[in-house]
C-alpha positions in Angstrom: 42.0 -16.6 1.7 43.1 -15.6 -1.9 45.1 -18.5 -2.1 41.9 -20.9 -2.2 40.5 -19.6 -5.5 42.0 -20.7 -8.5 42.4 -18.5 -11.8 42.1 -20.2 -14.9 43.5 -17.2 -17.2 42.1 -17.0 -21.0 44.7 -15.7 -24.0 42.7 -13.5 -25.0 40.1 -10.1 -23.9 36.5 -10.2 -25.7 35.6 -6.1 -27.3 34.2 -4.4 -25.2 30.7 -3.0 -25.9 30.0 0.8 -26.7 29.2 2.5 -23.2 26.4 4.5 -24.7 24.3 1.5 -26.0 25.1 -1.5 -24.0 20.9 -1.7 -22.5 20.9 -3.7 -19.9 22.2 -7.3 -19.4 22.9 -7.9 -23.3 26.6 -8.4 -22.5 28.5 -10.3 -20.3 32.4 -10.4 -19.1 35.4 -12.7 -19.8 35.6 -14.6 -16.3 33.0 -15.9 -13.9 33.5 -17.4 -10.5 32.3 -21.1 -9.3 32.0 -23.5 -7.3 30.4 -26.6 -6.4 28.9 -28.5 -3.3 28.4 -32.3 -2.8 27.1 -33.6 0.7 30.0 -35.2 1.5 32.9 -32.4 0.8 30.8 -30.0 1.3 31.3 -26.2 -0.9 34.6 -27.2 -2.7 37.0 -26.3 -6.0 36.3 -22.4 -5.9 37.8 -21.5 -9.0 37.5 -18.2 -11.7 37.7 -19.5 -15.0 36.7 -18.1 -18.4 32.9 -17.2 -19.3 31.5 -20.4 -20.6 28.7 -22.5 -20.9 27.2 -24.7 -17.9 26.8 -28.4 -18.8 24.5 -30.2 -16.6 22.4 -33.3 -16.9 18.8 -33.7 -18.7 17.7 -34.5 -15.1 19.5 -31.9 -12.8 16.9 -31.0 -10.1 17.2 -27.3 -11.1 15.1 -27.9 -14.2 12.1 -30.3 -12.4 12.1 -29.2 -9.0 13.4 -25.4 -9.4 15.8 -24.9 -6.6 17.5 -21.8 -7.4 18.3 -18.5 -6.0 19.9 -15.3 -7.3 21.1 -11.6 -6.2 22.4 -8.6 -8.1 24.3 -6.5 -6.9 27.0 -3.8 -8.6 29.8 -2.0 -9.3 31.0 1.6 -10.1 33.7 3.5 -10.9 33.8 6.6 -8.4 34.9 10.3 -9.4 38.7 9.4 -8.1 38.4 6.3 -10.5 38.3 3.9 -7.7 36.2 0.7 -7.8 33.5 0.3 -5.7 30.9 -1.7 -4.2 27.3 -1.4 -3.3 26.6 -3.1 0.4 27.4 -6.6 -1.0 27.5 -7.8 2.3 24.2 -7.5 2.7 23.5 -9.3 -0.7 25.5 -12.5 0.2 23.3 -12.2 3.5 20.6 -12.1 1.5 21.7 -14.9 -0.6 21.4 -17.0 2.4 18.6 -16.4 3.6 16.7 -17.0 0.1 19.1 -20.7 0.1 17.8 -21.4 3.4 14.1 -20.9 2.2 14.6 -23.4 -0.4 17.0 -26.2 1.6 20.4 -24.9 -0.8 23.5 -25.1 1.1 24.9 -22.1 3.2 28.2 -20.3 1.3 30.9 -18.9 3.2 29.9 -15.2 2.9 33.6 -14.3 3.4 34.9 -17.1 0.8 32.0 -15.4 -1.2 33.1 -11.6 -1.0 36.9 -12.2 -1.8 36.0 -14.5 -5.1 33.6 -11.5 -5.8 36.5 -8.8 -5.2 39.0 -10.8 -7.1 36.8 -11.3 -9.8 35.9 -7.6 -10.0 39.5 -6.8 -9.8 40.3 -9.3 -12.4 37.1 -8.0 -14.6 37.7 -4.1 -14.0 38.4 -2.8 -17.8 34.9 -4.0 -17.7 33.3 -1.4 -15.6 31.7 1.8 -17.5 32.0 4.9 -16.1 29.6 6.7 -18.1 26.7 8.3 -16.3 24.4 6.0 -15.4 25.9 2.9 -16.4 27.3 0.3 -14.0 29.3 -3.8 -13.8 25.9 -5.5 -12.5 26.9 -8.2 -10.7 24.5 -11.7 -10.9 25.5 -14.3 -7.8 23.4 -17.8 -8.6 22.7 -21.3 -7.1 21.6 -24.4 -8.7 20.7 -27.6 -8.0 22.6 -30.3 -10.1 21.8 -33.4 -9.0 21.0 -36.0 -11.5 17.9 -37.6 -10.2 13.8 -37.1 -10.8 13.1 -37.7 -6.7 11.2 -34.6 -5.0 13.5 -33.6 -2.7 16.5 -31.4 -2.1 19.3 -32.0 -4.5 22.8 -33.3 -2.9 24.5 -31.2 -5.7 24.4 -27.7 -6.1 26.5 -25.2 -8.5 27.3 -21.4 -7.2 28.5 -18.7 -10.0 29.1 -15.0 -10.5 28.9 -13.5 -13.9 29.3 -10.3 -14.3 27.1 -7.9 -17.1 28.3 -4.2 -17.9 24.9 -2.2 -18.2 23.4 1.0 -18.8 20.0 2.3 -17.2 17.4 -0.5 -16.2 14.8 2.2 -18.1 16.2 3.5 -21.3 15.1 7.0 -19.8 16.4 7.3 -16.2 14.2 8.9 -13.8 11.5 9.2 -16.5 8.0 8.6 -14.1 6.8 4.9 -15.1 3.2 3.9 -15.6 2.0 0.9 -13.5 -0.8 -1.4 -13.2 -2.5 -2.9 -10.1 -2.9 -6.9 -11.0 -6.1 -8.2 -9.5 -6.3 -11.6 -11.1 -2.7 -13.4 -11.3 -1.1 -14.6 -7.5 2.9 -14.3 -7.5 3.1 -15.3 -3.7 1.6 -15.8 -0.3 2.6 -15.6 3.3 4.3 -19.1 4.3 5.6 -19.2 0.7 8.6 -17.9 -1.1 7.5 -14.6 -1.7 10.6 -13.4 0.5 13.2 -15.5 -1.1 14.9 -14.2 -4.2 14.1 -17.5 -5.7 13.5 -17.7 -9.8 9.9 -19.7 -9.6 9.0 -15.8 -8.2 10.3 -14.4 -11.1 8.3 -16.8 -13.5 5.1 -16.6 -11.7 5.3 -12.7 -12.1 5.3 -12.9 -16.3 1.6 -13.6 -17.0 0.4 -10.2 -15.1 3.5 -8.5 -16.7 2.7 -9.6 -20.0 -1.1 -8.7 -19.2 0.3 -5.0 -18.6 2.2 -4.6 -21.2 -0.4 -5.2 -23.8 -1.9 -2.5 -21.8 0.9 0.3 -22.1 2.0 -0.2 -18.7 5.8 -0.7 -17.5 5.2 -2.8 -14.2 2.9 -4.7 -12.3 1.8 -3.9 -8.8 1.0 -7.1 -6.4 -1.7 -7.2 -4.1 -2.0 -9.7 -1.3 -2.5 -12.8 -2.6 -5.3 -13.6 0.2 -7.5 -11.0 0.0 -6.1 -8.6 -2.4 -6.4 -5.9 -1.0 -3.0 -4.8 0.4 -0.3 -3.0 -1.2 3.1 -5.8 -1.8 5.5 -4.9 -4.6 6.3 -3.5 -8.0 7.9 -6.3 -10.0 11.0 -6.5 -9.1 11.2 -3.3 -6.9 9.9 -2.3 -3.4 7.5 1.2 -3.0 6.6 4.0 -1.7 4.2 6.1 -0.9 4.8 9.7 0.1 1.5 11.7 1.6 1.0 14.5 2.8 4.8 14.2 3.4 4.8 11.1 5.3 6.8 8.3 3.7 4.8 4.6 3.9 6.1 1.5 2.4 4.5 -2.3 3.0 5.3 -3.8 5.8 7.4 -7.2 5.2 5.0 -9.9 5.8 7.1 -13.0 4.2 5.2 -12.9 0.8 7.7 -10.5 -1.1 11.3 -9.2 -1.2 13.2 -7.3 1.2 14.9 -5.0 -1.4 18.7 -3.4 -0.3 17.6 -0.4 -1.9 14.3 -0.2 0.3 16.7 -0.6 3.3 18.6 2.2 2.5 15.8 4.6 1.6 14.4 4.0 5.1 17.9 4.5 6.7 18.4 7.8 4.8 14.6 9.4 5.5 15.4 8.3 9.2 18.7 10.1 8.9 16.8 13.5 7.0 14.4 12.9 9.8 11.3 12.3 7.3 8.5 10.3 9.1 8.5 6.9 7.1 6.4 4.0 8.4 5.9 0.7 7.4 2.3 -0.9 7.6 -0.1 -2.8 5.5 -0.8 -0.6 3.2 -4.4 -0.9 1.6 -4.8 -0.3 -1.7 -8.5 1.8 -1.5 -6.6 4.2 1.1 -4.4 5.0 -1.6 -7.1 6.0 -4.3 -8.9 7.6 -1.7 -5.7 9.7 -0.7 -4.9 10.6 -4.3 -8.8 11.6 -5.0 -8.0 14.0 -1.6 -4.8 15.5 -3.3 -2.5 14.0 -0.4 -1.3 11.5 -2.7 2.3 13.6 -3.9 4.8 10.5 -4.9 4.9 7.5 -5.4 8.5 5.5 -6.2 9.8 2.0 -6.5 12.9 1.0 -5.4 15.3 -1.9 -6.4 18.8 -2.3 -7.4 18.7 -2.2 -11.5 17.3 1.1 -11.5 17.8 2.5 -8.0 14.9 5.1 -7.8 12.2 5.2 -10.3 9.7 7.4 -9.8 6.2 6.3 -10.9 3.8 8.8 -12.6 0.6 6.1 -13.4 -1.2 4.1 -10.9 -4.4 2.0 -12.1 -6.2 0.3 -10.0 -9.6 -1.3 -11.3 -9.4 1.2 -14.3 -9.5 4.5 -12.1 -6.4 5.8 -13.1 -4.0 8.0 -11.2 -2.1 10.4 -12.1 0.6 11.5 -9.7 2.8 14.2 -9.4 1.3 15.6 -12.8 3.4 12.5 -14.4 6.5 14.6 -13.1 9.2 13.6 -11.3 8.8 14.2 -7.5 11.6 16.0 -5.5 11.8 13.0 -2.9 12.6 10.7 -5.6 15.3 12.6 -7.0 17.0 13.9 -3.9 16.8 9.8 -2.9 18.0 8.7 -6.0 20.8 11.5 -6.2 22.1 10.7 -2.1 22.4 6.8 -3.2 24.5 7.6 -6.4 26.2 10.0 -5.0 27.5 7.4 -2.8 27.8 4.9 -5.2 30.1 6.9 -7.4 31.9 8.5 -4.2 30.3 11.9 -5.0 29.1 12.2 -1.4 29.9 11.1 2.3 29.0 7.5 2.9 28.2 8.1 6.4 26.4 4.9 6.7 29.4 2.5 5.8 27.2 1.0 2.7 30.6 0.9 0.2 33.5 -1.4 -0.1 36.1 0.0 -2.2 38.2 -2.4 -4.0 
């Protein structure tokens, strides 16, 4: 398969940026991958070519009609300076499944994972290996078609860039403070809650805007029907641990199935730690933490793997858990995944591909 991606080489390497202050997605690589889909050829001209800028018409669909889907994934230098990645195969599912949602084209997920592996290979100077810091890895479809008719676009544009990063929270593992939105919607059932779909991301900035003028890191979504029932942290799954018994939302269609929140449950399964997953309402949780049951509380997501949360407020009755401390779930979860990651420990569940 190599043989079908074409590598339009650059003369010369971009600096790279200072390991120790690079934030998060500030800086982005020499090469990308593409590709492009017409309804009559179908996903064609899969190429690598240098980082550049994306021409596209006034009238491409992807600006009126907003068919586009994304994933991030990354990758990590292990302890024996190997490259390696993080279940991507169950991220170019995933970006399937969120196409599907939204009438884009299927990709070839095995065209898909040896452009990403070249481009990582080609890209691997890139990688930082300082603690905590990672190549994130942004896979995206949009629709191109130059028309203003509502309907799906016949032209559609895949790409990979690639973004050398450091902690998604300038202090990793620091417990964050979050708000419970009551107002704002960011999806429903029967919608496209469960696709990773940008309109999701843009429909989430009011209520984080809202919190932020507050002093509050994240936004926690209720069901949009009755709210009432526990969905997601921004752009991260959570948990609930009580009375140490694991619960996390039950996916309903309205919100994301997270990598990370699969691999949590697969590891408390494998540590034989009850976890269920259930609508979870949101009174049950204030009236757990006013019992003292309440002992974590953690969000899950790729950008910041873990991150423990120390603040809940729901209709100002605010919650402290865990003393604001870092809970020893959280940490021994976030330590097994990087450990992993960075081939400190066994990957017993097959979740790496080394490169």
């Amino acid at each position: 398969m190599n043989q079908l991606i074409d590598i339009v080489q650059i003369p010369s390497r971009k600096p790279k940026p200072d390991p120790s202050s690079i934030g998060f997605g500030n800086h982005f690589t020499d090469y990308m991958f593409t590709m492009d889909f017409e309804e009559t050829k179908g996903w064609y001209n899969p190429r690598i070519v240098p980082y550049e800028s994306i021409i596209l018409d006034p009238s491409s669909s992807v600006f009126h009609y907003g068919q586009a889907v994304l994933e991030g994934l990354k990758a990590f230098i292990t302890i024996d300076n190997q490259i390696c990645l993080f279940r991507p195969d169950k991220h170019i599912q995933r970006l399937n499944i969120s196409s599907e949602r939204i009438c884009i084209p299927q990709v070839n997920e095995k065209l898909v994972l040896e452009a990403l592996q070249q481009l990582i290979r080609l890209e691997k100077e890139w990688i930082p290996n300082l603690e905590g810091t990672s190549l994130y890895i942004r896979p995206f479809i949009i629709a191109t078609e130059a028309q203003l008719g509502v309907k799906p676009s016949s032209q559609y544009k895949f790409v990979i860039i690639l973004s050398p990063v450091g902690p998604y929270y300038s202090e990793q593992l620091k417990p964050v403070k979050i708000y419970v939105e009551n107002d704002y919607a960011r999806a429903v059932e029967g919608g496209v809650g469960s696709a990773k779909t940008s309109g999701n991301y843009a429909a989430s900035l009011k209520a984080q805007e809202k919190a932020k003028q507050m002093d509050y890191d994240q936004v926690l979504w209720l069901d949009s029907k009755e709210k009432k029932y526990v969905e997601e942290v921004g752009s991260m799954n959570i948990f609930f641990k009580i009375n140490g018994e694991v619960l996390t939302p039950k996916l309903n269609g309205s919100f994301l199935g997270g990598i990370t929140r699969d691999s949590v449950i697969e590891l408390l399964k494998y540590w034989d730690i009850s976890v269920r997953e259930e609508r979870i309402p949101i009174e049950d949780i204030y009236k757990y933490y006013l019992k003292g049951e309440l002992e974590e509380i953690f969000g899950t997501g790729t950008a910041a793997v873990i991150s423990p949360i120390g603040e809940l407020n729901w209709n100002n009755k605010r919650m402290v858990i865990n003393n604001n401390k870092l809970g020893y779930l959280s940490q021994k979860l976030f330590e097994a995944i990087t450990d992993i990651q960075l081939g400190k420990g066994y990957d017993k569940f097959n979740w790496t591909l080394k490169i």
